[in-house]
Backbone bond lengths (Angstrom), bond angles and torsions (degrees), N, CA, C in turn:
res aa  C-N    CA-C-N  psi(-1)  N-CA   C-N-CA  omega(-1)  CA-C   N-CA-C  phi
1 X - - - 1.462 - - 1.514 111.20 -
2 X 1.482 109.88 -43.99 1.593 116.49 173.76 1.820 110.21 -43.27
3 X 1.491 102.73 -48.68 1.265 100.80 -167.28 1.173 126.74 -65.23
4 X 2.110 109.84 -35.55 1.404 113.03 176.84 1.837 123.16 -74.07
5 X 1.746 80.90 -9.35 1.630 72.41 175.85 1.771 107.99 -90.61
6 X 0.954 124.50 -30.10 1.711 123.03 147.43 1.133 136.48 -27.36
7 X 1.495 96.92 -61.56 1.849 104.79 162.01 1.393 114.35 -73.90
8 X 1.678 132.38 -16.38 1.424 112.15 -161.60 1.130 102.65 -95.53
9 X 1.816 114.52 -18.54 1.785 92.32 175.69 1.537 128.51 -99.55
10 X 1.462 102.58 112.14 1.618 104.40 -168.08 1.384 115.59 -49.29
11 X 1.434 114.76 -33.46 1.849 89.82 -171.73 1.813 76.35 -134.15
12 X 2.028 88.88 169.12 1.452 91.27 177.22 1.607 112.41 -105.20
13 X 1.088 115.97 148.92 1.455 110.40 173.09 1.444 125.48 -59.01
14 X 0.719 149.20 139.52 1.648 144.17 165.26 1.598 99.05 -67.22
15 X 1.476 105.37 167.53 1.211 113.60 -170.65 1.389 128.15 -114.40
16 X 0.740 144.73 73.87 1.661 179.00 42.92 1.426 98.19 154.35
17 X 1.013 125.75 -32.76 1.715 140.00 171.38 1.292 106.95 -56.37
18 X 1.402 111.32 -71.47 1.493 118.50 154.39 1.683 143.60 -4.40
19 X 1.424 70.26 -64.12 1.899 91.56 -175.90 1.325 114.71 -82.83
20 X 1.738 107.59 -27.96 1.182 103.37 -175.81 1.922 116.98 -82.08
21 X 1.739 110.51 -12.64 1.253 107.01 173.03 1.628 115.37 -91.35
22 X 1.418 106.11 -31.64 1.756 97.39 158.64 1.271 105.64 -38.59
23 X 1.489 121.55 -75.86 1.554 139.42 -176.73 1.825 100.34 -27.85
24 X 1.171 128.35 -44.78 1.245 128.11 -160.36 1.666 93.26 -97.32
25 X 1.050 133.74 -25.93 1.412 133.26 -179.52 1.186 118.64 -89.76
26 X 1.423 131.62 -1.19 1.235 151.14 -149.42 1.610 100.94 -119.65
27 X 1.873 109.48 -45.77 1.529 113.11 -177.68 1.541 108.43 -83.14
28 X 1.700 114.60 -26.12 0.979 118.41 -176.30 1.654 109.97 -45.90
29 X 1.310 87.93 -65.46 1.948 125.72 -177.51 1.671 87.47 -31.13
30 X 1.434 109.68 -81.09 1.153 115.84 -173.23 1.411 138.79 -61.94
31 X 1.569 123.76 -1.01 1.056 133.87 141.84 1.804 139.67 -84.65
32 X 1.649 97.50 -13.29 1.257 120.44 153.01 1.472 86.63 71.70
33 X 1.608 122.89 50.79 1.081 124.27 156.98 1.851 118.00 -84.41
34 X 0.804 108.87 -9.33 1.632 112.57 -179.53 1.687 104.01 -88.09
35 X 1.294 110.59 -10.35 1.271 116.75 -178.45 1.666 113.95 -80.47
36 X 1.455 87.94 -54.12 1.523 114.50 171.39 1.460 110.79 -42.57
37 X 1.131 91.68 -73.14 2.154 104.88 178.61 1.204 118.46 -40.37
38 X 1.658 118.92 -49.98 1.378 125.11 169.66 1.268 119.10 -51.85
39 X 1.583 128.03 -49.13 1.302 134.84 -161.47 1.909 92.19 -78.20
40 X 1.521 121.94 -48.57 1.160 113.29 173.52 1.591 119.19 -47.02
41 X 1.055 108.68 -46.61 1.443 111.82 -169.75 1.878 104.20 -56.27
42 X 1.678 97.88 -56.99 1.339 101.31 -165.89 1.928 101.69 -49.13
43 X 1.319 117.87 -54.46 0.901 104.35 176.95 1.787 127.97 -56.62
44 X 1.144 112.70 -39.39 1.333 100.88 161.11 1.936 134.03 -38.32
45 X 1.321 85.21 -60.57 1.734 108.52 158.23 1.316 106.91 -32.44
46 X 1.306 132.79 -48.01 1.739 141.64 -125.91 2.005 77.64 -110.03
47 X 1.302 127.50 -71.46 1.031 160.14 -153.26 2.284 98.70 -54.48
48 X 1.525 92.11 -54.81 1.279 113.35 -172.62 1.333 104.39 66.73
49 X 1.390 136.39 43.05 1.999 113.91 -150.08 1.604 87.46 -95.01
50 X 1.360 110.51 -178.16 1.464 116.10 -177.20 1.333 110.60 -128.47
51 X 1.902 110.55 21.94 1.426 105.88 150.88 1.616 93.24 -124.65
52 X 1.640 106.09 107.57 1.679 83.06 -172.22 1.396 105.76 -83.99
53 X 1.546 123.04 -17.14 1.619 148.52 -162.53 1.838 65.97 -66.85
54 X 1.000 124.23 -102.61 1.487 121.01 -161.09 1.398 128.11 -31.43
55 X 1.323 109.73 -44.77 1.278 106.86 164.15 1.203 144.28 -54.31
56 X 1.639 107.54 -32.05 1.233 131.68 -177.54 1.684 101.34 -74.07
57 X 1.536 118.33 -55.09 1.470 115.81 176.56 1.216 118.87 -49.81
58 X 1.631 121.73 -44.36 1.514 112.38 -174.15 1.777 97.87 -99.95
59 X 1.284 133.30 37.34 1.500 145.70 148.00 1.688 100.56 -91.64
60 X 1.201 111.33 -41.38 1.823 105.85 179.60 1.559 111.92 -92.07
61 X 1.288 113.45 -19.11 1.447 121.00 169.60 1.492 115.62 -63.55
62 X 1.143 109.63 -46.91 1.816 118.35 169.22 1.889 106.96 -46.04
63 X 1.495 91.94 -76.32 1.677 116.35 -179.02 1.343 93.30 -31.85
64 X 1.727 127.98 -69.38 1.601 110.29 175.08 1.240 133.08 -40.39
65 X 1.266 115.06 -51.17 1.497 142.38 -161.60 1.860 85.80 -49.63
66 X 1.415 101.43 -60.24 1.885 112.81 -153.70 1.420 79.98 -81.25
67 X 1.227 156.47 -0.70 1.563 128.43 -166.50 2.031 80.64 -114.95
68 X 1.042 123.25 -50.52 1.077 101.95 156.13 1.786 151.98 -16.66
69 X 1.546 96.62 -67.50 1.407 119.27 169.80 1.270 116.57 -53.99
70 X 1.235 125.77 -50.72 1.232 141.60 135.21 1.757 79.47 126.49
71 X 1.388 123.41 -156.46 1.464 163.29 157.81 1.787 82.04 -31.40
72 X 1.804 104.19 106.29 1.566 112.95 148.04 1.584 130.17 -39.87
73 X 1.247 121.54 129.85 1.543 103.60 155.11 1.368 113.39 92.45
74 X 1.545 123.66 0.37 1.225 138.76 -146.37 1.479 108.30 -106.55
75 X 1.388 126.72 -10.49 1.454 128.49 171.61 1.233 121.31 -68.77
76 X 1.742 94.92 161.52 1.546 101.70 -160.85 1.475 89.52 -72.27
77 X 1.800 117.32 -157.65 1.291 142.16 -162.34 1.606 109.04 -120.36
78 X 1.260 122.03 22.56 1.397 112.74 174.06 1.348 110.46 -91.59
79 X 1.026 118.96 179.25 1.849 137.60 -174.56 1.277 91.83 -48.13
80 X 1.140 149.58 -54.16 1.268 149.71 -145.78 1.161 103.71 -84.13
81 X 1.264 135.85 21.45 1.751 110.59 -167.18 1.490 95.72 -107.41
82 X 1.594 131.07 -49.30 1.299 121.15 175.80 1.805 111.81 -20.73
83 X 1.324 112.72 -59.49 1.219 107.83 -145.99 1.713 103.49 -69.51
84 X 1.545 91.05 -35.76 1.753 97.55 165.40 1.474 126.56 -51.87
85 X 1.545 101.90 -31.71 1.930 101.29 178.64 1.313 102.87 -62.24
86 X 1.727 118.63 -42.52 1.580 115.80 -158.02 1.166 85.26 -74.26
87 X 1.346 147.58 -29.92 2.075 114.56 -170.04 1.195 107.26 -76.81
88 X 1.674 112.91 -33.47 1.482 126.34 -179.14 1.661 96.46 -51.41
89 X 1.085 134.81 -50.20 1.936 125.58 -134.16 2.109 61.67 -98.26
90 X 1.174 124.89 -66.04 1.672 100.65 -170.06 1.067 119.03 -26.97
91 X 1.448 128.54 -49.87 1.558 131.44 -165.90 1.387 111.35 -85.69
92 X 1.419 115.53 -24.84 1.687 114.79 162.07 1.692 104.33 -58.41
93 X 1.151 108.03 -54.17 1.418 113.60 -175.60 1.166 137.53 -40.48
94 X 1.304 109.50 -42.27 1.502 139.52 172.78 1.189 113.15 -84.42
95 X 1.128 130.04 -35.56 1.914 140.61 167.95 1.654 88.87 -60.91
96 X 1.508 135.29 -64.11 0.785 119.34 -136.30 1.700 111.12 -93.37
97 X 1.768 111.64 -21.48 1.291 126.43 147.87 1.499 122.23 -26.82
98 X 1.345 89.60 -62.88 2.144 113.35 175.54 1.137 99.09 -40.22
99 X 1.458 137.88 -75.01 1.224 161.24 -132.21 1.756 86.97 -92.99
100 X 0.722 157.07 -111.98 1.952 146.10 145.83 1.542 111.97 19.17
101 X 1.652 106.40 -16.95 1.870 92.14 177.12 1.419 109.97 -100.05
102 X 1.463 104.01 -12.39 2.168 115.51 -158.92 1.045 94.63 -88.35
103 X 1.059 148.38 7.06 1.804 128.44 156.82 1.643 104.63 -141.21
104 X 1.479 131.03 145.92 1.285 118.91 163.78 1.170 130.63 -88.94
105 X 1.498 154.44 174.81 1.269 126.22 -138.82 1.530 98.42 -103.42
106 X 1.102 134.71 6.27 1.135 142.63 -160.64 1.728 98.02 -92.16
107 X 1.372 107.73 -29.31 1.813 113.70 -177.02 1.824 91.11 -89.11
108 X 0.833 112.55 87.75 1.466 129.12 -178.88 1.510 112.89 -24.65
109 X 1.605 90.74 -77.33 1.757 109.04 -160.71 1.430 98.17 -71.98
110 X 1.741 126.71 -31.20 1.179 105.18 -178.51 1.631 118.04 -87.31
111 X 0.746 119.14 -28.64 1.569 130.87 148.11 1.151 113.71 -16.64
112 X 1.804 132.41 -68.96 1.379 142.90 -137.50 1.505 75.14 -92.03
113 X 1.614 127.12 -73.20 1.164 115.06 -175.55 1.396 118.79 -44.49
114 X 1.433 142.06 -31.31 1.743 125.57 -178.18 1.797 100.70 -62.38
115 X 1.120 95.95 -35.52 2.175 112.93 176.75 1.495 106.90 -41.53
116 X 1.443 107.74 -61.89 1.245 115.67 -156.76 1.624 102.29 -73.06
117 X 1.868 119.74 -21.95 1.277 110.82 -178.10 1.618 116.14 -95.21
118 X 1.698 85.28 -25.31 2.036 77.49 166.88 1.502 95.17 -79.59
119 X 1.467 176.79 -7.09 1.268 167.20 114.13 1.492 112.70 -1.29
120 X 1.410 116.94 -35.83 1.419 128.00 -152.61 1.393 97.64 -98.30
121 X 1.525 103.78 -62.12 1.421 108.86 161.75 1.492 145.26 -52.10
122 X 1.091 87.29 -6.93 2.130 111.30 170.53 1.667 102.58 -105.28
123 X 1.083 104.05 -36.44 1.929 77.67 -179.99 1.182 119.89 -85.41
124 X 1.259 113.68 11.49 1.546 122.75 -171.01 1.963 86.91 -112.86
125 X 1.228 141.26 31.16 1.446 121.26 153.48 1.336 104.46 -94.04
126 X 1.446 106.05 138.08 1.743 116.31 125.18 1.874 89.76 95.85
127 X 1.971 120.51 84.18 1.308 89.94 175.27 1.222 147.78 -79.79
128 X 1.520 95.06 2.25 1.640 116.96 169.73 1.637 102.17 -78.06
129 X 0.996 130.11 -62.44 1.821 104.96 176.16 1.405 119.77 -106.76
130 X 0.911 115.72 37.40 1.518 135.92 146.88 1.236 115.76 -30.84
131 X 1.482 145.80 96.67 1.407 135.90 -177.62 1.550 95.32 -100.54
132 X 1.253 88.04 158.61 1.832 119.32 -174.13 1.648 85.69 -86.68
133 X 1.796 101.73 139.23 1.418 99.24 172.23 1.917 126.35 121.63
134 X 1.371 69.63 -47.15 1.894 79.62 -169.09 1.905 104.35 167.01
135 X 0.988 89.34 -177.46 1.514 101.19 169.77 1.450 118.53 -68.69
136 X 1.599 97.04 139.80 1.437 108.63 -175.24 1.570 106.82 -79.02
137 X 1.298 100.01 124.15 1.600 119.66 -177.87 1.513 103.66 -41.64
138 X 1.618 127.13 -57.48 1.640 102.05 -169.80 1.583 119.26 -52.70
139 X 2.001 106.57 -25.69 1.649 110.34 -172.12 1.297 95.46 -67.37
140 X 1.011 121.40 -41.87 2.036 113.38 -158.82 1.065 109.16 -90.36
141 X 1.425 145.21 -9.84 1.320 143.48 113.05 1.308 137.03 -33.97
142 X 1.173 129.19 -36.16 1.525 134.12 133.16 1.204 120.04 -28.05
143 X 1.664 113.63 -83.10 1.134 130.91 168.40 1.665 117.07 -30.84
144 X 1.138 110.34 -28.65 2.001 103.29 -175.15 1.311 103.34 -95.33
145 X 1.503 129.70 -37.38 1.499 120.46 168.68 1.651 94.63 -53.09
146 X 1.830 126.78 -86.16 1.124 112.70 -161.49 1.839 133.26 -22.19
147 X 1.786 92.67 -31.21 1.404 89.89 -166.79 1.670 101.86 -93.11
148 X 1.297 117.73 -1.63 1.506 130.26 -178.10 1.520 104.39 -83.14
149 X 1.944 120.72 -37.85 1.062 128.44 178.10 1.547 99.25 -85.05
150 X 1.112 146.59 -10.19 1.479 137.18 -161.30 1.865 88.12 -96.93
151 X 1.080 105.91 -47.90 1.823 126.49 -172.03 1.545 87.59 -48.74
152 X 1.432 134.29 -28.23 1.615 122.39 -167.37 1.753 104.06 103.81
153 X 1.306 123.82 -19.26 1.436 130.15 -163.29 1.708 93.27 -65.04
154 X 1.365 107.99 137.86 1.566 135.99 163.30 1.430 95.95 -50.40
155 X 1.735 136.34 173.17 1.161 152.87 134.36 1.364 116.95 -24.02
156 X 2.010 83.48 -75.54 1.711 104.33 178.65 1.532 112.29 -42.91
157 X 1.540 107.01 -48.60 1.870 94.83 -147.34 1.645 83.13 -79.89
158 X 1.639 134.81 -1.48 1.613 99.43 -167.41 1.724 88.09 -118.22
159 X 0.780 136.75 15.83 1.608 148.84 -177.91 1.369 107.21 -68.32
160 X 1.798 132.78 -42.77 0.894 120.05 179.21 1.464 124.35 -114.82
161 X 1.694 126.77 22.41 1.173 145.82 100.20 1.179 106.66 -14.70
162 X 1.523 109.00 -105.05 1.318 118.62 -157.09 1.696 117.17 -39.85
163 X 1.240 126.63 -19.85 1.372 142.36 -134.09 1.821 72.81 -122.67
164 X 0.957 138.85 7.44 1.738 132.68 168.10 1.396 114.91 -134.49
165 X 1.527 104.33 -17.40 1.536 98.61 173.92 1.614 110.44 -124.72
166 X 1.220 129.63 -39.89 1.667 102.77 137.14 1.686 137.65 26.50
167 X 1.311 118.85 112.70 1.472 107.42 -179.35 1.801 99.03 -117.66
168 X 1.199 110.62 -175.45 1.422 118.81 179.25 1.688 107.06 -78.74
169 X 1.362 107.31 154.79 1.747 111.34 -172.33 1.841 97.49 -62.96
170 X 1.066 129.98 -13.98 1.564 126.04 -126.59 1.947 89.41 -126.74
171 X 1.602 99.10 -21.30 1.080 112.76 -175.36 2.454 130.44 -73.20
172 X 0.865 121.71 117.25 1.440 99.37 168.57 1.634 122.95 -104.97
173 X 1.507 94.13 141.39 1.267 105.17 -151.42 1.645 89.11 -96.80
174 X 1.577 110.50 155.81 0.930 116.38 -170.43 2.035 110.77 -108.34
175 X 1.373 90.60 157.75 1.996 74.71 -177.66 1.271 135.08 -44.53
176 X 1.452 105.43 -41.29 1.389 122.03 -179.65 1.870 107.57 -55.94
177 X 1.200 101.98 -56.99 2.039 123.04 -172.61 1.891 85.88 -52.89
178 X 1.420 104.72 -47.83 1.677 95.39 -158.54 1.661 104.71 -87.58
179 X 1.334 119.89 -17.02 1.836 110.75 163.22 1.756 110.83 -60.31
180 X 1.625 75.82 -62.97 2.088 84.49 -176.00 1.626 105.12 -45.30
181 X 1.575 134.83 -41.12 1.415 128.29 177.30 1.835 119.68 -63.30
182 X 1.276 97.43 -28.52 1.426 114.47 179.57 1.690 108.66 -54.36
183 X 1.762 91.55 -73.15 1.345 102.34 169.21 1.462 134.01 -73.38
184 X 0.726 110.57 -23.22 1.995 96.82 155.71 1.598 120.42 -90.28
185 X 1.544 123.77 0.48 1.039 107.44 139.84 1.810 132.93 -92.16
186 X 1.259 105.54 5.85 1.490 102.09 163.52 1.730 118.34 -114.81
187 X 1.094 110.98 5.18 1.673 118.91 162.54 0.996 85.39 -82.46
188 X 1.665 152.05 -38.01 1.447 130.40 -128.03 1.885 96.74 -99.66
189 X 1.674 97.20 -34.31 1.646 110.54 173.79 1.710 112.60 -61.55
190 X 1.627 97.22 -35.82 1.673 103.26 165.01 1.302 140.19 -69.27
191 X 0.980 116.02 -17.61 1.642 155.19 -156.98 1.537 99.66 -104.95
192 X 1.293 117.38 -68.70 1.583 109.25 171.68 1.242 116.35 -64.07
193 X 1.381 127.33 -22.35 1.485 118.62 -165.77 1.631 84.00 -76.87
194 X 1.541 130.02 -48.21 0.964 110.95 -173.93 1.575 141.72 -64.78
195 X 1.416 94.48 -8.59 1.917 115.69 -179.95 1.667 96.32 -83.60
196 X 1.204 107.20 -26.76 1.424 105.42 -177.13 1.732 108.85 -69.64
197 X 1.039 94.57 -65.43 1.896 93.60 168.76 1.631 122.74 -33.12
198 X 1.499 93.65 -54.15 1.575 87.93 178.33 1.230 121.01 -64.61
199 X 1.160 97.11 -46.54 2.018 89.79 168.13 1.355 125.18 -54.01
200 X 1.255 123.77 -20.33 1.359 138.62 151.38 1.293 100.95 -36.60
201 X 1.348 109.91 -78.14 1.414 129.38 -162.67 1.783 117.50 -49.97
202 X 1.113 95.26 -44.39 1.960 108.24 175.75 1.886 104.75 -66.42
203 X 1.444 107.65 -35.60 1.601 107.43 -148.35 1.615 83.75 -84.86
204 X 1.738 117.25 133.21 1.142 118.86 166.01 1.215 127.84 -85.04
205 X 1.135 117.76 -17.93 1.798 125.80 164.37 1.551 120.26 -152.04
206 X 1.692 91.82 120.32 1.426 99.93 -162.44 1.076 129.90 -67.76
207 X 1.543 126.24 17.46 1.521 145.73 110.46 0.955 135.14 -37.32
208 X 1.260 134.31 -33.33 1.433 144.49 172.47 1.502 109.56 -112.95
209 X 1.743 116.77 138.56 1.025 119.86 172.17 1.475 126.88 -59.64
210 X 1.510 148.86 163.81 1.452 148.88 148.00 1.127 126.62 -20.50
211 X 1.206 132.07 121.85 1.440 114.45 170.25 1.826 110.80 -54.67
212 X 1.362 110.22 175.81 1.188 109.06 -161.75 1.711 114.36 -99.90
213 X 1.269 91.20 -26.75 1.649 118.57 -172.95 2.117 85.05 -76.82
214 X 0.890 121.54 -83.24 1.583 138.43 -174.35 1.464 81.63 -31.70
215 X 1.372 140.89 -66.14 1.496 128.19 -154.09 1.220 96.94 -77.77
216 X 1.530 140.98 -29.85 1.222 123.82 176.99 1.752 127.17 -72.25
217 X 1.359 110.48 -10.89 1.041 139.66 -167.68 1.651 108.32 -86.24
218 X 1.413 96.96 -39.03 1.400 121.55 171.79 1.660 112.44 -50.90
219 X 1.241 81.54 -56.61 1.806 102.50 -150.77 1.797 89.82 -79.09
220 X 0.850 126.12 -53.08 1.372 140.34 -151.45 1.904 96.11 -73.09
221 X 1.491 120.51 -24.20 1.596 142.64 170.71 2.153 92.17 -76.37
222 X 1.318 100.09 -51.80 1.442 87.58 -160.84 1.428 97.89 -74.40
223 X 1.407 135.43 -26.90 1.138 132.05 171.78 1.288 127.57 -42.81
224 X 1.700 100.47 -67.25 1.647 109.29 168.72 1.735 102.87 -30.44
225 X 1.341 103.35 -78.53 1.941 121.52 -170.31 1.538 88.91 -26.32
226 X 1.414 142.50 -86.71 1.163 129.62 -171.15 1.597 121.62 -39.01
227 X 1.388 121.30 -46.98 1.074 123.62 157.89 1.469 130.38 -29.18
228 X 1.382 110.06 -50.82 1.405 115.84 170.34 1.540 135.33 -98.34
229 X 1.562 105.63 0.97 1.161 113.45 160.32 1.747 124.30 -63.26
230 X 1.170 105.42 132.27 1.794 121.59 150.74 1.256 120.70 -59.94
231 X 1.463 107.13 161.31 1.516 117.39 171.72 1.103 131.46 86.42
232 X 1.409 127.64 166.47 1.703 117.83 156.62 1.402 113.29 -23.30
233 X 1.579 95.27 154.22 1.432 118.33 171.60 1.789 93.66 -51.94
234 X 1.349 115.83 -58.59 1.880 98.70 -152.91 1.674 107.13 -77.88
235 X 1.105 133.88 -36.16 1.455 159.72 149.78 1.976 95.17 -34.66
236 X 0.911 113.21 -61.85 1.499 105.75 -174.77 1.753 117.98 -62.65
237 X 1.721 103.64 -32.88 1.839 103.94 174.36 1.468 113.54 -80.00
238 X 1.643 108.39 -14.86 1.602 106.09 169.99 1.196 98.15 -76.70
239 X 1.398 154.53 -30.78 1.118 131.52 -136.61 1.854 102.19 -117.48
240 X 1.319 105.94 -6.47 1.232 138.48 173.61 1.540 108.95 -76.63
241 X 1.366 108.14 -77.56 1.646 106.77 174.87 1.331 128.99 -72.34
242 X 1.359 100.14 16.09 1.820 114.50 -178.86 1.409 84.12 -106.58
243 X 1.263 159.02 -50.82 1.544 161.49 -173.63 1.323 107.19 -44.17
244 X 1.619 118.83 -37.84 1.629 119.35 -175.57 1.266 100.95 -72.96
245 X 1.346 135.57 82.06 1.230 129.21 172.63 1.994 105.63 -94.31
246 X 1.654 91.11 150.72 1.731 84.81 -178.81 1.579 128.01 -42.79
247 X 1.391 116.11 -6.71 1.675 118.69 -175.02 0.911 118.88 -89.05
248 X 1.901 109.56 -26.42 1.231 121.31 170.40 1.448 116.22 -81.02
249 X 1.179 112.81 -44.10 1.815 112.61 170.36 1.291 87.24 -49.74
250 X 1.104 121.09 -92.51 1.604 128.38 -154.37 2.065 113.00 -32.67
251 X 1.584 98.93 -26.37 1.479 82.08 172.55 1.835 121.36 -106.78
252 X 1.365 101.35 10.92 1.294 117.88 174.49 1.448 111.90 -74.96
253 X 1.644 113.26 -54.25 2.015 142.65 165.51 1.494 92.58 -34.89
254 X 2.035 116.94 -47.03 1.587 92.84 -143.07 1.667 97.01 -115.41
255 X 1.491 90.55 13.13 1.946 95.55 149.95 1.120 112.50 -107.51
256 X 1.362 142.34 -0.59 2.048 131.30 154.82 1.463 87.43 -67.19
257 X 1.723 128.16 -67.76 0.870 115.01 -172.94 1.859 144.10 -26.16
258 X 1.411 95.51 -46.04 1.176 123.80 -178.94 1.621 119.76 -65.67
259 X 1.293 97.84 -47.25 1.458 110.52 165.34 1.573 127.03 -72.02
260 X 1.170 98.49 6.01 1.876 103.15 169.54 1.200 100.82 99.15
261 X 1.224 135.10 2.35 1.429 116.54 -172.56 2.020 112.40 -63.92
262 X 1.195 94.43 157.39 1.817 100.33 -168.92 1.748 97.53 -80.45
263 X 1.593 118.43 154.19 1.226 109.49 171.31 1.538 109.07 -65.82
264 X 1.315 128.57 -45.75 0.471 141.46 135.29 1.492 156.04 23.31
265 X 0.955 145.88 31.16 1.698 125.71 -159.47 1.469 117.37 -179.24
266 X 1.469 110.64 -152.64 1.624 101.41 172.86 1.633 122.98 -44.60
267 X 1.830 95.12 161.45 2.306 78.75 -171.18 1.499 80.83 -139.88
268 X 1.554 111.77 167.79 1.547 111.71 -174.81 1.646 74.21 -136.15
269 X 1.473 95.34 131.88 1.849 95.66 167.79 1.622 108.18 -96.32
270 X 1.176 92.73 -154.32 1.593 105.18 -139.69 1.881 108.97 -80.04
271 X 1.498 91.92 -28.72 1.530 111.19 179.13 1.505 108.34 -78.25
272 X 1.603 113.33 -54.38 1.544 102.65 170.10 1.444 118.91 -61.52
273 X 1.186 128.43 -25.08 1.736 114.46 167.06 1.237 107.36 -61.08
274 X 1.387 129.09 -62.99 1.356 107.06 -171.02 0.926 129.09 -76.43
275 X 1.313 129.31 13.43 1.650 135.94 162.84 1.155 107.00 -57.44
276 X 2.071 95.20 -52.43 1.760 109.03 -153.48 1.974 100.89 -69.36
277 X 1.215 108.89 -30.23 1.575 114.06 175.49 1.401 121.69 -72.99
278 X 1.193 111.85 -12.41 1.584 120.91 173.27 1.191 89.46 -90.65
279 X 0.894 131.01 -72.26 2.055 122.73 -168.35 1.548 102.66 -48.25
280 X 1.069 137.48 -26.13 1.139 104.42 -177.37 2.000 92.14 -101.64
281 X 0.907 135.75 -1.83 1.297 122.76 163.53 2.061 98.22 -77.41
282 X 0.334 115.62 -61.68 1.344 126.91 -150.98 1.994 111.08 -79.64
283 X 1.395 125.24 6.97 0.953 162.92 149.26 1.607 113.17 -90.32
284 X 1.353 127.26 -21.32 1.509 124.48 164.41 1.609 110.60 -94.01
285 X 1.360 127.02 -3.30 1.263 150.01 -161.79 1.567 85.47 -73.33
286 X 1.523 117.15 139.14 1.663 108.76 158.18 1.575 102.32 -88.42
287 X 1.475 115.78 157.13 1.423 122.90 167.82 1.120 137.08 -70.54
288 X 1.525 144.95 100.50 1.461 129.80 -161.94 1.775 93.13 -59.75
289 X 1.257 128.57 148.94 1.037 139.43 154.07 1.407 121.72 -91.98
């Protein structure tokens, strides 16, 4: 009996387990979810954040947002479209912010690449003022306060930055003009956080302001360090405020000291140091013309 049922069935069935993970590997394939996952991940990787559960949701929240919107630039020509570019260039803006927050600038290559995709995503606002070229100067001017206000930077302290690297509304900026703006406005958010510490570091009670001599001593150490840094403008203030190491503060303090200065005496608070440390960052800045 074993045998005729061997011989009687001409073909064999496949096995339902089987078919059903082809079947599942097949929609995968074809929804190009393995694509998705990878590129999330890498960016996660890139990002390092320490909510990745969060990150990952508002990484697929974007991906909706733009699969949504569909094709930039794509509206008809009635009265109504201005008002549509301005939500449009918001939502470029904010996609392209996102994409400018997932790596810090210090991870180089992944950095330049988040640049090059918020870049992509800015020349594609608004097809009525859409300039040929690059990004339209009022968006990427936007874009450098936001990322000056995202950095933690005051108005005041990023006002006269912006007011040197800045282009005209009318203007398109080119990739190169809009990386180099990128990155010296987020060394510059790095850069103060770090002037801020040191003034920490000089002020003996965080009730009382700095002495004045010690903050000049400060500043006049971080000066040199810029002075002798290499490289790009944004690459040169990292490599600058990485030089103030505590041995060097500490032997800058114990030459005012040395020289007689009183414990005592004039004090520079907390707002005039970082003025005086932005001017000298922001005085090595080249000028957009």
């Amino acid at each position: 009996m074993a045998e005729k049922r061997r011989s009687g069935g001409g073909t064999v069935m496949p096995d339902s387990k089987s078919v059903k993970s082809e079947s599942d590997k097949e929609f995968l394939s074809q929804a190009g979810v393995g694509v998705l996952l990878r590129d999330a991940l890498l960016k996660l990787v890139e990002a390092r954040s320490e909510d990745p559960i969060g990150f990952l949701a508002e990484h697929f929240s974007n991906l909706a947002s733009e699969s949504e919107s569909g094709p930039v630039g794509g509206g008809g020509g009635d009265g109504g479209e201005p008002q549509e570019n301005t939500v449009e260039e918001q939502q470029q803006l904010s996609r392209a912010l996102w994409h400018l927050s997932l790596a810090h600038h210090s991870q180089r290559s992944a950095f330049n690449n988040n640049i090059r995709l918020a870049y992509d995503l800015l020349t594609q606002c608004g097809s009525i003022q859409r300039v040929p070229g690059g990004v339209q100067g009022r968006i990427y001017t936007e874009m450098l306060q936001c990322l000056c206000s995202e950095g933690g930077l005051s108005g005041t302290t990023a006002a006269p930055l912006l007011r040197r690297i800045r282009c005209h509304d009318y203007e398109a900026v080119p990739f190169e003009l809009f990386r180099q703006g990128v990155q010296t406005c987020t060394a510059f958010a790095d850069y103060i956080r770090k002037s801020q510490c040191l003034y920490a570091a000089v002020a003996s009670r965080p009730e009382r302001p700095a002495e004045r001599s010690l903050c000049r001593a400060v500043l006049a150490t971080l000066e040199e360090a810029l002075d002798t840094s290499h490289g790009a403008d944004s690459a040169r203030f990292l490599e600058a405020s990485a030089k103030i190491s505590p041995a060097k503060l500490a032997q800058a303090m114990a030459d005012v000291r040395g020289a007689g200065e009183q414990q005592e005496g004039p004090t520079m608070d907390a707002r005039e140091f970082e003025d005086a440390a932005a001017a000298l960052f922001i005085a090595r800045v080249r000028v957009v013309i």
